[in-house]
C-alpha positions, 0 to 999 in steps of 0.5 A, a space after each residue: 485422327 488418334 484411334 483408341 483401344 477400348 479399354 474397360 468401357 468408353 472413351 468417353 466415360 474416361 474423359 468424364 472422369 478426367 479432371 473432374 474435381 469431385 473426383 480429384 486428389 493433389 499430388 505433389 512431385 519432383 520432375 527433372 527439368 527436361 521432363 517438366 519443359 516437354 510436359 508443359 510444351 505438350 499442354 500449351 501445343 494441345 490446349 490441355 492442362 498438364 494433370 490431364 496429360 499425367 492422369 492419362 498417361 498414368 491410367 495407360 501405364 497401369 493398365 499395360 504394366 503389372 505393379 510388381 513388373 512395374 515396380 522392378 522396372 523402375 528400381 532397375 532404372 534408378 528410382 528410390 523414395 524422395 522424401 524429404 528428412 
């Protein structure tokens, strides 16, 4: 069994909000073939679609890291803008 720190109320207000279609915006993004084959490989394993897995795993992110650390994080590792011209 998987503990989990509260954070900011319950789990389970978390889980409510989670894929909640009133509360839901579409993104669309880019993601390298490998990172997209294991996000898919852990949905299929665990019977959870893969925007829950992001949207969890994004709220975790932005919880632990400030945004400008997190921005100077990502720049040092190569990210950039991606739109299309």
């Amino acid at each position: 069994m998987v503990k989990l720190r509260r954070i900011e109320g319950s789990a389970a207000a978390l889980s409510q909000r989670i894929g909640d279609p009133q509360n839901a915006q579409r993104f669309t993004v880019n993601l390298s073939a490998d990172v997209g084959t294991e996000l898919r490989e852990i949905a299929m394993a665990n019977r959870i679609s893969e925007s829950s897995i992001v949207e969890i795993a994004l709220r975790q992110l932005f919880r632990r890291v400030s945004a400008p650390a997190l921005g100077a994080f990502l720049r040092e590792r190569g990210a950039c803008l991606r739109r299309r011209s």
